[in-house]
C-alpha positions in Angstrom: -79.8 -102.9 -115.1 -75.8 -102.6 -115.7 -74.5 -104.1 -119.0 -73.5 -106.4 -120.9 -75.9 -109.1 -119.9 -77.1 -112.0 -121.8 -80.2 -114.6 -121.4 -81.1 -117.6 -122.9 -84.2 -119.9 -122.0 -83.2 -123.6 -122.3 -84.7 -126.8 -121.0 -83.1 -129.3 -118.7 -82.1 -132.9 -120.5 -78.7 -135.0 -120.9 -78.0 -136.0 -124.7 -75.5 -138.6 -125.9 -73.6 -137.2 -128.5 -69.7 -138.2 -129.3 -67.8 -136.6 -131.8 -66.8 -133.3 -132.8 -63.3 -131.9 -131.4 -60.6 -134.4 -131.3 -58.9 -135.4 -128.1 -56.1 -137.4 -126.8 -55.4 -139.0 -123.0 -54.5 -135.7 -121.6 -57.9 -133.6 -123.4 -55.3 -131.6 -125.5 -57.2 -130.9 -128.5 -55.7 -132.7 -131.7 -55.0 -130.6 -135.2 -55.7 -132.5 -138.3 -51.9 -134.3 -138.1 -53.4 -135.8 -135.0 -50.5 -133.8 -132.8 -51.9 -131.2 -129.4 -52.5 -128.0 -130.1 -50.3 -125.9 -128.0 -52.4 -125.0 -124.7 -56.0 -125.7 -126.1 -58.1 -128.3 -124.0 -61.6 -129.6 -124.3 -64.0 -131.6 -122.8 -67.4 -133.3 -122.5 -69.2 -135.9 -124.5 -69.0 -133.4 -127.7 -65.2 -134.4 -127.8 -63.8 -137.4 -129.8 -60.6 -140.1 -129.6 -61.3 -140.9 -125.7 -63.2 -144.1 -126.4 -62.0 -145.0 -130.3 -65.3 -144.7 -132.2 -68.3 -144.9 -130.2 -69.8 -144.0 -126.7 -72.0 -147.1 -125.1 -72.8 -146.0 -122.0 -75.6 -144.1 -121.9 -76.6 -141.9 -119.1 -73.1 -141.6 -117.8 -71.9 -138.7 -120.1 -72.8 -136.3 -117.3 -69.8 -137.4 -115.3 -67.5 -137.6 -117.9 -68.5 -134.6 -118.7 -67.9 -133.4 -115.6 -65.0 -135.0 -114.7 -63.2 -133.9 -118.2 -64.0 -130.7 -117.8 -62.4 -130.6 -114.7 -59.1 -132.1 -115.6 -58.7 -130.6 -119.0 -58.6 -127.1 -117.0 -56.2 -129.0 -114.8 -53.9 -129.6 -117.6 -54.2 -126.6 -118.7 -52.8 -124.8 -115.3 -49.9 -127.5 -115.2 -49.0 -126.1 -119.2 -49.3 -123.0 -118.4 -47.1 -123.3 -115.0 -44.2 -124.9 -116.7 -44.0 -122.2 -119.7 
């Protein structure tokens, strides 16, 4: 009854898409020069650069996606705690 809200209606499923947004070791996100991107992080299967070209393991993008998720907001609080 109080504002904003927002709804969606979505269905339940686990895709294997790789690519997009480019990563390195540490889930900074890359510019085009291939150099981090001061305090941006991202993770998930819809990020690129953490296994070269291709993603061959179907059915486990769920925990990476998890897990990257995770430690990229990790990262993230160790940036932002020695600025």
């Amino acid at each position: 009854e109080e504002g904003p809200l927002y709804c969606f209606r979505g269905g339940q499923g686990i895709d294997t898409i790789v690519g997009g947004v480019k990563v390195d070791h540490n889930l900074r996100v890359l510019d085009t020069a291939g150099e981090p991107i001061p305090g941006l992080y991202a993770g998930g299967v819809c990020t690129s650069g953490w296994l070269n070209t291709g993603y061959s393991f179907s059915g486990s993008c769920l925990g990476f996606s998890v897990w990257s998720g995770y430690e990229a907001g990790g990262n993230l609080g160790e940036s932002l705690c020695r600025e």
